[in-house]
N, CA, C and O atoms as a GROMACS GRO file, in nm:
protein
  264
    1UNK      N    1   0.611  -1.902  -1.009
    1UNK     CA    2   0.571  -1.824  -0.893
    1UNK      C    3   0.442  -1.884  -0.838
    1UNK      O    4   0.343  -1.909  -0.907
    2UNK      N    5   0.450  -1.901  -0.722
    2UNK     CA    6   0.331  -1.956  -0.606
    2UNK      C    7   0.240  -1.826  -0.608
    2UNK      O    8   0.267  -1.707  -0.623
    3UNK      N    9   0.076  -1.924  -0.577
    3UNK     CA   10   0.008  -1.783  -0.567
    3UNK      C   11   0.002  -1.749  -0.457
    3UNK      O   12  -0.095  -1.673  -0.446
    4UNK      N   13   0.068  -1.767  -0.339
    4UNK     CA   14   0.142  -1.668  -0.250
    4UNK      C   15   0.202  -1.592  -0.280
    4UNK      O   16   0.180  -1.476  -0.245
    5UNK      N   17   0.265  -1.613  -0.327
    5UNK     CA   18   0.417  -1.505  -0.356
    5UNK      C   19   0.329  -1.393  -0.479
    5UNK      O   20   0.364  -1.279  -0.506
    6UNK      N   21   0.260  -1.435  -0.513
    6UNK     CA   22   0.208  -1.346  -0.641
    6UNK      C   23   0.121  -1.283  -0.587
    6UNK      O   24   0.079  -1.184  -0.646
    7UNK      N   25   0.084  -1.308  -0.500
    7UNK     CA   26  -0.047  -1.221  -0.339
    7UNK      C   27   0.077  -1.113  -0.271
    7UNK      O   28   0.091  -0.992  -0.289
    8UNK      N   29   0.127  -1.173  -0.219
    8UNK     CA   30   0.263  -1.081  -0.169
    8UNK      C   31   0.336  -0.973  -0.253
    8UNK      O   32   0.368  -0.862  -0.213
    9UNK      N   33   0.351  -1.013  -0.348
    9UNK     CA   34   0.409  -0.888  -0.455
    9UNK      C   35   0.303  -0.825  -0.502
    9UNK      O   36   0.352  -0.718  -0.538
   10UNK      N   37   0.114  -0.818  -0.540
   10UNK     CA   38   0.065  -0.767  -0.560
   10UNK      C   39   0.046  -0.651  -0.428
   10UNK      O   40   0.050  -0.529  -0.441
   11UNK      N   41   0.024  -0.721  -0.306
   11UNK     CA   42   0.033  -0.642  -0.254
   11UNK      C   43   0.113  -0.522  -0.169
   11UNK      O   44   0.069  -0.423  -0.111
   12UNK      N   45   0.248  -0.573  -0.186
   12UNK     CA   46   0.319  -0.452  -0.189
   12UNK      C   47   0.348  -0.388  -0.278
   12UNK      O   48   0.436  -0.310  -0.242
   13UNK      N   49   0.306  -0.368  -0.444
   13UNK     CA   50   0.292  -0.301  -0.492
   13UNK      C   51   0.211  -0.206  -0.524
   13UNK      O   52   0.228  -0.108  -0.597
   14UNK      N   53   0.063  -0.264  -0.425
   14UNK     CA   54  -0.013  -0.178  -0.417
   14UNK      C   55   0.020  -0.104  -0.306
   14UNK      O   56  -0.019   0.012  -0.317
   15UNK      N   57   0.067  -0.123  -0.221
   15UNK     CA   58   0.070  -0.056  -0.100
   15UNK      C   59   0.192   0.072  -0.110
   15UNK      O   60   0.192   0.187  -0.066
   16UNK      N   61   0.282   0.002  -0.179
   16UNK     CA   62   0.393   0.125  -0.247
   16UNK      C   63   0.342   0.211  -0.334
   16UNK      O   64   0.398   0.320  -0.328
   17UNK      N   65   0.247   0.205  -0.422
   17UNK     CA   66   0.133   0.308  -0.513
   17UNK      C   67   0.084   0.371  -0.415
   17UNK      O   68   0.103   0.492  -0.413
   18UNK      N   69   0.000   0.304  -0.295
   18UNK     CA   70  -0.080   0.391  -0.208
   18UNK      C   71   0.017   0.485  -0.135
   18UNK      O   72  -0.040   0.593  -0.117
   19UNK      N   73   0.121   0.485  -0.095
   19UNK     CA   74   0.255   0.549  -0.015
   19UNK      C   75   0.248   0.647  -0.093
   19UNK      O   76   0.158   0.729  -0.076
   20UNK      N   77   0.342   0.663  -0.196
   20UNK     CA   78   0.353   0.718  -0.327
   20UNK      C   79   0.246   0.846  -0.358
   20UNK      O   80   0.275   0.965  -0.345
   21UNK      N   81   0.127   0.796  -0.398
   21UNK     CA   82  -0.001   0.877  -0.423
   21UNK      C   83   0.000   1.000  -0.273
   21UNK      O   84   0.037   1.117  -0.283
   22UNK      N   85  -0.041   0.948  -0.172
   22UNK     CA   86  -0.011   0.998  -0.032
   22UNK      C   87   0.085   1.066  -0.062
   22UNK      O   88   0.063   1.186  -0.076
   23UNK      N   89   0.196   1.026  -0.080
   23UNK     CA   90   0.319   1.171  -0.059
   23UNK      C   91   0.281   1.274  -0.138
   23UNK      O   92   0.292   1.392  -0.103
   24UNK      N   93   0.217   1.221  -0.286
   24UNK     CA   94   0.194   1.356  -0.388
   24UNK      C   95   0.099   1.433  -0.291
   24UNK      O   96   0.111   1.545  -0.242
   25UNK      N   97  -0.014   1.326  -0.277
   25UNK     CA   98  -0.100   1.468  -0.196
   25UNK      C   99  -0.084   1.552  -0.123
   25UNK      O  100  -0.104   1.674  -0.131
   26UNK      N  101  -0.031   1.465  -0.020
   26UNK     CA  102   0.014   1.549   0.110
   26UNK      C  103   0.104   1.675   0.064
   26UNK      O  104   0.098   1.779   0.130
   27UNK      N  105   0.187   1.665  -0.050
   27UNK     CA  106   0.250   1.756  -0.036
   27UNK      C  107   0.263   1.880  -0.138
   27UNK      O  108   0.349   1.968  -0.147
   28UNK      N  109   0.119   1.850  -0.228
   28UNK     CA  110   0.085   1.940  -0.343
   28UNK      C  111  -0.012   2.008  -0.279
   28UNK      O  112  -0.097   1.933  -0.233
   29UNK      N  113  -0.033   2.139  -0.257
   29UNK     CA  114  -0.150   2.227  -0.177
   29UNK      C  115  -0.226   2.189  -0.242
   29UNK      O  116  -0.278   2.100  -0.174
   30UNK      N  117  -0.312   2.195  -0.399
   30UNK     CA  118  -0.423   2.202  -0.439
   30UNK      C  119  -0.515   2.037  -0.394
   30UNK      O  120  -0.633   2.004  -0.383
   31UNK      N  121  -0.403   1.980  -0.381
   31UNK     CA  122  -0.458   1.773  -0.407
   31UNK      C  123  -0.457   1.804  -0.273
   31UNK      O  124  -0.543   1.724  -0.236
   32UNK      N  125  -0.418   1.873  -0.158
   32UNK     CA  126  -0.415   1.839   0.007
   32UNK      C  127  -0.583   1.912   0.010
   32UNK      O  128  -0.677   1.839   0.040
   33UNK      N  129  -0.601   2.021  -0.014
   33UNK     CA  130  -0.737   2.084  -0.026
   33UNK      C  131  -0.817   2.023  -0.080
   33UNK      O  132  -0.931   2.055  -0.046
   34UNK      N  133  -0.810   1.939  -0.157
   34UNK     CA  134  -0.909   1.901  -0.227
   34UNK      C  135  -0.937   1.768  -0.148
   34UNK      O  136  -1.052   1.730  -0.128
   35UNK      N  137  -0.843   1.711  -0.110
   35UNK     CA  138  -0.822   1.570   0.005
   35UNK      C  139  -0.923   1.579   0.086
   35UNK      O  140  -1.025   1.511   0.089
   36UNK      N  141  -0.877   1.704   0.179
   36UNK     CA  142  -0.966   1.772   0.273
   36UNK      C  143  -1.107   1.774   0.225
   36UNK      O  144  -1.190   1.687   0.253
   37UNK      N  145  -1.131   1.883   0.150
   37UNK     CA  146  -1.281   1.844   0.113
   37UNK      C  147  -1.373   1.776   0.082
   37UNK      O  148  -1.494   1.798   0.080
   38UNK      N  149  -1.254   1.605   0.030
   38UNK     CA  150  -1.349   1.513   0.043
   38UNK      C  151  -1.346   1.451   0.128
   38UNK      O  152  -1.443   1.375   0.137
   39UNK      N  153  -1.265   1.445   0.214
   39UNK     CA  154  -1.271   1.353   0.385
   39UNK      C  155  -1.362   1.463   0.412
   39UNK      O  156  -1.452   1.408   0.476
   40UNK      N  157  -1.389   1.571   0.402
   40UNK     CA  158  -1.550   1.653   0.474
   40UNK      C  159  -1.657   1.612   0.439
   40UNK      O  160  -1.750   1.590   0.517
   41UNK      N  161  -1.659   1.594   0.310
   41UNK     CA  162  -1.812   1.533   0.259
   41UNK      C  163  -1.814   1.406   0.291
   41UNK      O  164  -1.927   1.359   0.303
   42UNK      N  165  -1.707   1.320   0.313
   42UNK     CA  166  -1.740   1.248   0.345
   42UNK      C  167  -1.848   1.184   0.464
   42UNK      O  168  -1.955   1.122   0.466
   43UNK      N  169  -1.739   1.246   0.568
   43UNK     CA  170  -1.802   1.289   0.738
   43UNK      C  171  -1.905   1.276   0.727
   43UNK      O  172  -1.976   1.190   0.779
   44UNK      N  173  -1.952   1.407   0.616
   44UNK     CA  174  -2.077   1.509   0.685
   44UNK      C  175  -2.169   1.418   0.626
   44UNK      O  176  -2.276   1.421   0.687
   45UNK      N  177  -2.169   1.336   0.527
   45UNK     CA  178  -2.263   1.269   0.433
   45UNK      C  179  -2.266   1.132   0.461
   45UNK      O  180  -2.346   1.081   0.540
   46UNK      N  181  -2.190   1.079   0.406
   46UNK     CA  182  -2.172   0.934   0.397
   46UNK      C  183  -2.223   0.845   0.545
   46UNK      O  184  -2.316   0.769   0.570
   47UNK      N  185  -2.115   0.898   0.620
   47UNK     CA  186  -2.128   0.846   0.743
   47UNK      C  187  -2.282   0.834   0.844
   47UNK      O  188  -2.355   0.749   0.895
   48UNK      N  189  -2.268   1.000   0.828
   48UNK     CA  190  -2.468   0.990   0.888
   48UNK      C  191  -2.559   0.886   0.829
   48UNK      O  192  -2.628   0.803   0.888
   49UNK      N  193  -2.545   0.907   0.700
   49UNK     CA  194  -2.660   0.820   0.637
   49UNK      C  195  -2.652   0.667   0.708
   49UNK      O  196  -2.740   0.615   0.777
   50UNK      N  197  -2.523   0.611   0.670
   50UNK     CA  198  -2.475   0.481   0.690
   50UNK      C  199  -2.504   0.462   0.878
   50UNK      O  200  -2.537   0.349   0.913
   51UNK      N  201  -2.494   0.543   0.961
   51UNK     CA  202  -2.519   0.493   1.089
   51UNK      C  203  -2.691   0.527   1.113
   51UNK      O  204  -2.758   0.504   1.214
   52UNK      N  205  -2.726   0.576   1.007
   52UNK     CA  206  -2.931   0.634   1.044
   52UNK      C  207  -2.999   0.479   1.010
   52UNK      O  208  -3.079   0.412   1.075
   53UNK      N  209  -2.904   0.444   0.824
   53UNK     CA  210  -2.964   0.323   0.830
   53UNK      C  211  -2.928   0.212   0.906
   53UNK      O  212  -2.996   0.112   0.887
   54UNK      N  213  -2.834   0.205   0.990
   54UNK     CA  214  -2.795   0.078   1.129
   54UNK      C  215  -2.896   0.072   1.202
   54UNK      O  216  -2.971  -0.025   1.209
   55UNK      N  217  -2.915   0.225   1.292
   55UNK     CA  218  -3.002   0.237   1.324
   55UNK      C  219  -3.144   0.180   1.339
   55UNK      O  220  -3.176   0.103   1.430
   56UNK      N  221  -3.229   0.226   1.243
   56UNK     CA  222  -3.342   0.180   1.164
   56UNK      C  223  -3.322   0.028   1.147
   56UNK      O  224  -3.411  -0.028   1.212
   57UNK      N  225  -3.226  -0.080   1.073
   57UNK     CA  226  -3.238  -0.176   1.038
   57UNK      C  227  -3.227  -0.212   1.190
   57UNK      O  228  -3.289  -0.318   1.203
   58UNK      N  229  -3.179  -0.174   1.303
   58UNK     CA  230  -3.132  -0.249   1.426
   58UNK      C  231  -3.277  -0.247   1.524
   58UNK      O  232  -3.316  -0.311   1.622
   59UNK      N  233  -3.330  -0.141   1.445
   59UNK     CA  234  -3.499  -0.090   1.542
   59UNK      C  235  -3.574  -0.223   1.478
   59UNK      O  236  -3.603  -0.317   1.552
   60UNK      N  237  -3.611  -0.227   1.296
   60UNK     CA  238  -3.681  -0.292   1.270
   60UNK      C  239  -3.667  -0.480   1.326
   60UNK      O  240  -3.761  -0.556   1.352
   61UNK      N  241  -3.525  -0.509   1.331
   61UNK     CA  242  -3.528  -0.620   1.392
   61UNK      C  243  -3.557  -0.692   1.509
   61UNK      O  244  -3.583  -0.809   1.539
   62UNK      N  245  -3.541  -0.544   1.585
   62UNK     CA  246  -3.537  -0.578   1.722
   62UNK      C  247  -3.727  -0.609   1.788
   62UNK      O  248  -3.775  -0.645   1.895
   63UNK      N  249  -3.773  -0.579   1.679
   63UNK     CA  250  -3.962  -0.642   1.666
   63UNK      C  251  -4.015  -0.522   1.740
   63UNK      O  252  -4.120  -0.558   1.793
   64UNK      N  253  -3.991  -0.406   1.767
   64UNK     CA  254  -4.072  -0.348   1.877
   64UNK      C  255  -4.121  -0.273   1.749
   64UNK      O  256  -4.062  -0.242   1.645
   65UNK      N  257  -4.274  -0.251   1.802
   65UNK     CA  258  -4.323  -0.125   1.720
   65UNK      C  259  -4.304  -0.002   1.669
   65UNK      O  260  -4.219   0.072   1.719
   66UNK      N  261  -4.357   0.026   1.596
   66UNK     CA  262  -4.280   0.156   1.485
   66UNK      C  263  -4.387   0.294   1.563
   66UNK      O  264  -4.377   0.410   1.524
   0.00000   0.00000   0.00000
């Protein structure tokens, strides 16, 4: 086996796991709620932080005073 072909079958086997996993969630109430609540924290957390520090790093480069 070429390591193409061994790239290709890894990755549709991952991608058939990821399908797979997805259907359980989606369709078990407690794993869909719980899904939910972490795509919220995510939002509410992750994301702010990550665009405050763009921000900031995009101010400090740009040379103008603080």
């Amino acid at each position: 086996m070429t390591s193409t072909n061994a790239r290709t079958v890894a990755n549709v086997v991952l991608a058939s796991a990821g399908v797979a996993a997805a259907y359980v969630i989606v369709t078990t109430p407690p794993l869909r709620r719980l899904a939910i609540q972490v795509v919220r924290f995510w939002l509410g957390a992750s994301v702010p932080v990550y665009l405050a520090s763009q921000v900031r790093e995009a101010w400090v480069e740009s040379g103008r005073p603080a």
